[in-house]
C-alpha positions as CSV (number, residue, x, y, z in Angstrom):
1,X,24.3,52.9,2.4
2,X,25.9,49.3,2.5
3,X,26.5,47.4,-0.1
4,X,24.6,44.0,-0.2
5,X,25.8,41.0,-1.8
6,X,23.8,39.4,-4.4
7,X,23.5,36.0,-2.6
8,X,22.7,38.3,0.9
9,X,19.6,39.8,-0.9
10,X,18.6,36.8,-2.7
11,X,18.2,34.8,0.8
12,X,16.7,37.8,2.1
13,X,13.9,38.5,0.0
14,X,13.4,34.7,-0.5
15,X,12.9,34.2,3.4
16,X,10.9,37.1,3.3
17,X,8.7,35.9,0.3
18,X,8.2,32.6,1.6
19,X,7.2,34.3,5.1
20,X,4.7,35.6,3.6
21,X,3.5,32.9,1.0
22,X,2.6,31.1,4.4
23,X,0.9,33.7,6.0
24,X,-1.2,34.0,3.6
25,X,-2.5,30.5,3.1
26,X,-1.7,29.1,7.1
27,X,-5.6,29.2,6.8
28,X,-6.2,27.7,3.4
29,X,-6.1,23.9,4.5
30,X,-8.4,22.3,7.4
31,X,-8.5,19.4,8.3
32,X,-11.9,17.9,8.4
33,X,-13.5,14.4,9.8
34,X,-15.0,12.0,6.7
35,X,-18.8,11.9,7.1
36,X,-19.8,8.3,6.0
37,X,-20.0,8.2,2.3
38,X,-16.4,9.7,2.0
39,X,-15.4,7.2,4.7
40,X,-17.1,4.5,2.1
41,X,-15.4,5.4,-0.8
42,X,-11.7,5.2,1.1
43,X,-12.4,2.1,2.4
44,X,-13.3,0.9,-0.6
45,X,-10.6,3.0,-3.1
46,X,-8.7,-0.8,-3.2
47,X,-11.5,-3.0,-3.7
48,X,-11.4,-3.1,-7.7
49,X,-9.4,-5.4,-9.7
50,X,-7.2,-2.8,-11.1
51,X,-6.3,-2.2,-7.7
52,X,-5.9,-5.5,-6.6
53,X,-3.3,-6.0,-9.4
54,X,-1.6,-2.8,-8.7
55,X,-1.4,-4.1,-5.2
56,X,0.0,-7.4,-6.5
57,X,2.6,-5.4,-8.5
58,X,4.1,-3.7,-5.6
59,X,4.3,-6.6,-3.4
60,X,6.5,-8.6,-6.2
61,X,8.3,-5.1,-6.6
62,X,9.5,-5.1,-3.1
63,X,10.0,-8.8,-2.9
64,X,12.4,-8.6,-5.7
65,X,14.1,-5.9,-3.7
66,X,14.3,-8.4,-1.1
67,X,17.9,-9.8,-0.3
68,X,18.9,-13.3,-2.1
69,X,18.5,-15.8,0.7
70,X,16.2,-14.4,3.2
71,X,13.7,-16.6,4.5
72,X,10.5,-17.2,4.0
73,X,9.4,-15.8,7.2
74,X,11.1,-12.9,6.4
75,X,9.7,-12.4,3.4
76,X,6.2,-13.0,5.0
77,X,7.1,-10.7,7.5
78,X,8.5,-7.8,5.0
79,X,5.4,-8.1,2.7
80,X,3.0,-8.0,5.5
81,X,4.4,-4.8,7.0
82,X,4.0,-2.5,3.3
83,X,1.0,-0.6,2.6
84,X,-0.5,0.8,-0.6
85,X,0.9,4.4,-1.3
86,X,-2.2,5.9,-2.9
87,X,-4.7,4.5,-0.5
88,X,-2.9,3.3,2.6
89,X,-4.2,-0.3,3.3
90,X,-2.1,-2.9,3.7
91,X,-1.0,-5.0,0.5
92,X,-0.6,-8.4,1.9
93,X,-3.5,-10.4,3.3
């Protein structure tokens, strides 16, 4: 019998462990159309004012970010490209 290296088995039974930690859930997530009311509630999620002034918060976030000295119309542009990341609409306009 060989002798094994401690970082050999490690990686082995890791691989081997995450195999099958896959295997056994590959079927555990489907991915399903929204019926209405679910399609609804997303396109509403960013309709309250809490969201609104989250959304506000981010866009003066990233302008900040922004280099000194870039245009307007590059900030317009910049802005206008960012969505939300909890719901996914877009923050300016």
């Amino acid at each position: 019998m060989s002798t094994v290296s401690r970082r050999r088995f490690l990686a082995t039974t890791a691989l081997a462990g995450g195999s099958l930690l896959m295997a056994g859930t590959a079927g555990a997530f489907t991915v399903q159309p929204m019926d209405a009311e679910t399609h609804k509630l997303y396109a509403n999620a960013c309709g309250g004012s809490e969201a609104k002034a989250y959304h506000q918060e981010l866009l003066l976030e990233a302008k900040a970010k922004l280099p000194a000295g870039t245009s307007e119309q590059d900030i317009e542009t910049a802005l206008a490209a960012l969505t939300c990341p909890v719901c996914g609409c877009k923050l300016a306009g």
